[in-house]
N, C-alpha and C positions, 0 to 999 in steps of 0.2 A: 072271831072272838075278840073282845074289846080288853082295852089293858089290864081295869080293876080284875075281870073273872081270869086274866094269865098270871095277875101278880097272886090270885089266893090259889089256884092251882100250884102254883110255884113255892109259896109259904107252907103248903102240905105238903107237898114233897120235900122240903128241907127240913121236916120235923125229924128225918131219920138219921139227923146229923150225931145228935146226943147219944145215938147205939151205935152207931161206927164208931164212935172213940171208943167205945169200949173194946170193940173189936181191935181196933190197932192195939192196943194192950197185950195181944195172943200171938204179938209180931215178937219171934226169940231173938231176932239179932239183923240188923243192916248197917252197912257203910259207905261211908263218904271220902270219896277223893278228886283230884288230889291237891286241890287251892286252898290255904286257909291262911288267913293275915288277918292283921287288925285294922277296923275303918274309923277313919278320923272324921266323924261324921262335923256337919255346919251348914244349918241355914242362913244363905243367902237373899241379901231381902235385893227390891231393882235399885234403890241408894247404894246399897255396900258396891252394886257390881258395875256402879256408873263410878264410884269413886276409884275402880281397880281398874277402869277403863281410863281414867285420865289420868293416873298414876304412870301408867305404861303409854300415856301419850297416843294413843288407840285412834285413828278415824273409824266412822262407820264402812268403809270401801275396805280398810284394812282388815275389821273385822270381820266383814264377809269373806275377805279372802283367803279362805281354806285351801292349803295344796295337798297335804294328808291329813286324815285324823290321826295325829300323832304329837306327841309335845315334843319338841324340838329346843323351844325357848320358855321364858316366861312369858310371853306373848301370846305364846301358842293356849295356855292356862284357860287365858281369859276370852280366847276366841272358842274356844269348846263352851265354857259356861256359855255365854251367849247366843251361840247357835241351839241350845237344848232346852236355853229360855226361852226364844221367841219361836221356835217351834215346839217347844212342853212334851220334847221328846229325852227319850235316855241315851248314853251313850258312854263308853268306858275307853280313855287315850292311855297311849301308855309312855312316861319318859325313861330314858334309860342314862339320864344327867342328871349325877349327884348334887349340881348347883340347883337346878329347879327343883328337888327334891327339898335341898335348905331356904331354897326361897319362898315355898308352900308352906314350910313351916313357918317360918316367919310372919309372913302376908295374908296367909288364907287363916292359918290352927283350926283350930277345933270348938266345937262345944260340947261332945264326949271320944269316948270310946266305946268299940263293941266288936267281938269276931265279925268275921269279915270274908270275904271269898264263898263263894257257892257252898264246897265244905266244907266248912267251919258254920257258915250259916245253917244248911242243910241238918249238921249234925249237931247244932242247939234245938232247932224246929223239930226232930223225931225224938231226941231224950223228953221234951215239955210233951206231946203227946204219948208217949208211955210207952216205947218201942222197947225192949226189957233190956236190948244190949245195944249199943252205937258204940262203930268204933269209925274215929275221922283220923285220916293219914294228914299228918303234918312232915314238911320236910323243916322245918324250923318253931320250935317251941321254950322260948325262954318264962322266967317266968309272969313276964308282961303278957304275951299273948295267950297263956295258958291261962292266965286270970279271967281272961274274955268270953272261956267255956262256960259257963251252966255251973253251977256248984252242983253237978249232980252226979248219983254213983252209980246209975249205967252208959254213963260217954265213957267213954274210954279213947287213950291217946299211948301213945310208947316214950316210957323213959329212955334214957342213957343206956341202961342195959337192955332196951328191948323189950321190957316187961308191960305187958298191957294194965295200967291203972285210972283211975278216974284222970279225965284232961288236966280238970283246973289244979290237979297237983304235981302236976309235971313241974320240972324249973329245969332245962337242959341247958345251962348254965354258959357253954359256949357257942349257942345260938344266936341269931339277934334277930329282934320284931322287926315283920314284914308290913308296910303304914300305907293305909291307902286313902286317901280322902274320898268322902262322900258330899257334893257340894248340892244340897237342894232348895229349889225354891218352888214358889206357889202360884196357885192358877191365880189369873189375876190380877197381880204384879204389874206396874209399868216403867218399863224403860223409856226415857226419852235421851234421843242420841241423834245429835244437828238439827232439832226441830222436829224429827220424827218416832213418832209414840211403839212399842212395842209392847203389844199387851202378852203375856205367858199367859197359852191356852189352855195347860193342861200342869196341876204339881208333879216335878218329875226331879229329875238328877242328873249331875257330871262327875263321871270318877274320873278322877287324875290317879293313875297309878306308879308306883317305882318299887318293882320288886324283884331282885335281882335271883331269888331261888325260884321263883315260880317262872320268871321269864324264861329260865332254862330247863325246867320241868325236872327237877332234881326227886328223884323218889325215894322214901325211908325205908330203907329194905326190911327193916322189922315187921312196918304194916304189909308187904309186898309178902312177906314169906308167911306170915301169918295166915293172910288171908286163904294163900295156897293150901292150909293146911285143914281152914275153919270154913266152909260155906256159910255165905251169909244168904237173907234171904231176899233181902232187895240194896243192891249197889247204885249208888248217885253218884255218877264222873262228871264232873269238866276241869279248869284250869287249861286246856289248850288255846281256848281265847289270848290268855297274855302272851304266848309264844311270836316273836317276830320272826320274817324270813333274813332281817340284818343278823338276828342270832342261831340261824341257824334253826328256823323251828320248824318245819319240814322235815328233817332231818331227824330230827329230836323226834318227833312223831312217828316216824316211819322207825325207831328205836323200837318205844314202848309198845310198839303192835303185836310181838311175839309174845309180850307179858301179857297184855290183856289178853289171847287169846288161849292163852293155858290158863288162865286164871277163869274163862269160861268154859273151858274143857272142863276146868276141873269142880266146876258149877255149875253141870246142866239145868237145876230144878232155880237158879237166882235167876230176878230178873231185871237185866242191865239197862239203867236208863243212863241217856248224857241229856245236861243241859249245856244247850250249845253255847247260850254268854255272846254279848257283843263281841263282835271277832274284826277290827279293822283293818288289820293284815289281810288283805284277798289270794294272796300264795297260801297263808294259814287258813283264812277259812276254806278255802276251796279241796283241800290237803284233812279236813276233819271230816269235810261232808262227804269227801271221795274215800275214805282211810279209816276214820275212826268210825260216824256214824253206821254206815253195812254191819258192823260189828255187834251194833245194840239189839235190845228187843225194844228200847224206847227212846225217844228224843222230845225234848221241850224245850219250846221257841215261842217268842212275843212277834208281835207286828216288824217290830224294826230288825229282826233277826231273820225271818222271813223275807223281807226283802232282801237282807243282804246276802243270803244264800242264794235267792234268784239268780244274784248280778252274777254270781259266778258260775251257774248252770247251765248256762248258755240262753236264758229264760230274760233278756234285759227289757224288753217292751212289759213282759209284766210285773217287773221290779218297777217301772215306773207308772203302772198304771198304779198299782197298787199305791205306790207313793204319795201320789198325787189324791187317788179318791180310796182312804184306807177303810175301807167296808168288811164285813163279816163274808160277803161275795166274790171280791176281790183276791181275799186272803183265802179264802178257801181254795181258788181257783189255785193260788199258792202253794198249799200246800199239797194241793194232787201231784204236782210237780215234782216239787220235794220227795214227794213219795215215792213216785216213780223211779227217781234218779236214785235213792238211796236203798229202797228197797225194805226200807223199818217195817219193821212192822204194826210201831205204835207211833202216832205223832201226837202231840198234844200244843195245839198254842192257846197262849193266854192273851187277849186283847184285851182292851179296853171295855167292861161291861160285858162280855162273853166268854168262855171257856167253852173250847171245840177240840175233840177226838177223832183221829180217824186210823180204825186198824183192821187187820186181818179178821175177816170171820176164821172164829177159833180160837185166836189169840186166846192163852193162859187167864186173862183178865176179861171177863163179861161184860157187856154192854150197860147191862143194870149194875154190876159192879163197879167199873166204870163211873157211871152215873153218881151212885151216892161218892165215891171219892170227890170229884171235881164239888161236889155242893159241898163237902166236909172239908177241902181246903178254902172254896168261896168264903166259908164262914170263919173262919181260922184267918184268911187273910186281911180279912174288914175288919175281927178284933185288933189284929196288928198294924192297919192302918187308923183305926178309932181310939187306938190305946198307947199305940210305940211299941208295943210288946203283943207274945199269946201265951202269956201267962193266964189269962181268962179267957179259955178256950172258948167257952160258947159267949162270949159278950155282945156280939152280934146275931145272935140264934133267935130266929123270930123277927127279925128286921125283913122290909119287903127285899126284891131282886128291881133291879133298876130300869127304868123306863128306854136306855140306851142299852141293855143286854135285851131286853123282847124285840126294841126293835130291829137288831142285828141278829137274834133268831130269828122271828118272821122273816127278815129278808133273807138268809140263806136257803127258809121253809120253801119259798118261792124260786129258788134261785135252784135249786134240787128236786123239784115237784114232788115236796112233799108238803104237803098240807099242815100237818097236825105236829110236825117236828118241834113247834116251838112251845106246845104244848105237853107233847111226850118226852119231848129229848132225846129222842132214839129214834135213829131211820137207819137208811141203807146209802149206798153209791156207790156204784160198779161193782158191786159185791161188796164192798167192805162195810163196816160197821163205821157208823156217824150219831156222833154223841155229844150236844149243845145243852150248856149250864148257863143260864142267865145270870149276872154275879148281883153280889153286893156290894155298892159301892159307900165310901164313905166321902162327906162332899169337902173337907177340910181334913186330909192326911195327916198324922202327926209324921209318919214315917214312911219312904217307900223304900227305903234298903232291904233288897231281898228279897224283894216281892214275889218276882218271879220265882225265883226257887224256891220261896215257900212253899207256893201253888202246884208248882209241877211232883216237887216230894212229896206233897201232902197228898193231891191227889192220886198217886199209886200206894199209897201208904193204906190211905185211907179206902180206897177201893175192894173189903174184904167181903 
């Protein structure tokens, strides 16, 4: 079947986008934990970041010289942009030096602000779709970050006393804002650095992080006791991404495991998804996917997160093939893996141009359910790459699916011998259910903060 008759199959099936949201309407109550800050968002164009290059007296050999992803220095800043530029890939360092934290401010700033962390993002994304209660765990809400919520009146966040009320009127007055820079640039861009050209292949991001309650994964026992008390009906975790092994976050992990699992005891009918988040601590990641993940009924991960869970599976020849040739094939092969090792029962990644499912026959969530969710955040996610926002939820409703998601469905179609998968969306694999969404792409992003979480919440959200 040729591309025009998979793109108007694909534009009928996205037509059932407009009656899922209504359905997420009929959703009483979920939440989000337990990262939330505020992002210092700034596009960077390739002059600003040749100028921060020669500020810092930068060679090209320097700059490729990466010994961790980690900021260390101010040095370190500008070798993260750089490396995310000229591969137009994402990637989140973390400093834990108040000087680079004031020299960011200074050198990089801003051109807004907006909540920020998985939940804080997650739990603006489910109040704008109409989820009737969110409640996001902050461990720090003054009244800067609280600002960042949604002016709306089913989020909900915990005052001073405890008391569950709308976010953005919290002021916990002896709090302080947690600031995380969001540095992005665009596909296209060229760097020239000694003569030689770098073109960004792909608009993407570099978060510089510094944030010293999330680094040590501080919990607000109000949202903690609450929760125990209230079932929600679908939970979004992460924040273990920022956790360092210099801080102890192994440690820190292996804390909170008893809480989460009473907290599922005491919620057999909720269903627990983690977004796993760039994680470049490999003690830390390998301590989430061994520790936390077993624990879910669902996990959501991109390309670059996928690999990085490889490296520490024991799996390194296909972290690098995958590396090397990032194909819908490749990552699939990926995430069988992943599977295997962790045992989920739901995996969900989001690629470039594709959205791929793969879970338990059975699982609580149907195949065709399944299906319309990933289209219903597809579309949600392209208004908020077309727009900055999804306040205009269907603005991209009716827009084709991309000529790079069919051809990464058909190659999987083949790649799993099945035929018609790129066309139905729905097959099989070792038993399990396998569930491919060709996306919508927008070709000049105004935004990609959050992308990924949007996608993976939206998706279960939306999946009624």
């Amino acid at each position: 079947m040729d591309t025009p008759e998979l793109k108007k199959i694909w534009k009928e099936k996205y037509q059932v986008v407009a009656s899922q949201l209504d359905k997420i309407k009929e959703i009483k109550a979920a939440a989000t934990a337990f990262n939330a800050n505020i992002d210092a968002v700034i596009k960077i164009s390739a002059a600003r970041l040749k100028e921060l290059i020669d500020e810092q007296k930068l060679s090209l050999s320097e700059l490729e010289d990466i010994k961790e992803t980690k900021i260390n220095t101010t040095q370190d800043v500008i070798k993260g942009i750089f490396k995310c530029f000229k591969d137009g890939i994402a990637e989140e360092w973390i400093t834990e030096d108040k000087s680079v934290y004031d020299w960011m401010n200074k050198a990089i700033g801003y051109d807004r602000l907006q909540i920020g962390g998985q939940g804080g993002i997650v739990a603006n994304a489910l109040a704008t779709v109409g989820i009737q209660k969110v409640y996001a765990h902050t461990n720090s809400l003054p009244k800067l970050q609280a600002e960042q919520f949604l002016k709306r009146d089913n989020l909900y966040s915990f005052n001073e006393k405890g008391e569950p009320i709308p976010a953005y009127l919290v002021d916990r007055k002896d709090d302080i804002a947690l600031i995380h820079w969001i540095i992005e640039f665009d596909k296209n861009d060229v760097l020239e650095i000694e003569g030689k050209k770098f073109k960004c292949p792909k608009s993407n991001r570099f978060i510089a992080t510094y944030d010293p309650l999330n680094l040590k994964l501080i919990v607000d026992k109000h949202f903690m006791s609450y929760m125990h008390q209230n079932p929600m009906e679908y939970v979004i975790l992460s924040g273990f991404h920022a956790l360092t092994s210099n801080n102890k976050g192994a440690a820190l992990i292996d804390g909170i495991l008893p809480d989460l699992k009473k907290w599922k005891e005491q919620s057999p009918d909720t269903v627990f998804h983690l977004e796993v988040a760039s994680t470049q601590d490999k003690v830390i990641r390998k301590a989430i996917i061994d520790k936390v993940a077993p624990l879910m009924d669902s996990i959501g991960i991109n390309e670059r997160e996928t690999i990085d869970i490889l490296e520490v599976i024991g799996e390194e020849e296909l972290a690098k093939k995958c590396q090397e040739i990032t194909t819908s094939e490749n990552l699939f092969a990926g995430i069988v893996k992943i599977k295997e090792k962790t045992k989920v029962a739901r995996i969900q990644l989001h690629m470039f141009g594709l959205y791929l499912t793969l879970q338990d026959k059975g699982f609580k969530i149907t195949p065709e359910a399944n299906l319309r969710g990933m289209m219903t955040a597809a579309t949600i996610a392209a208004a908020k790459a077309g727009t900055g926002s999804i306040d205009d939820l269907l603005w991209a409703h009716g827009k084709e699916v991309s000529d790079v998601g069919l051809i990464e469905a058909d190659s999987l179609a083949w790649a799993t011998g099945q035929n018609d998968l790129a066309q139905t969306g729905i097959g099989r694999y070792r038993g399990w259910d396998l569930i491919v969404v060709p996306t919508i792409l927008i070709e000049k992003p105004l935004t990609l903060v959050g992308m990924g979480d949007t996608i993976s919440s939206l998706s279960l959200v939306g999946a009624r």
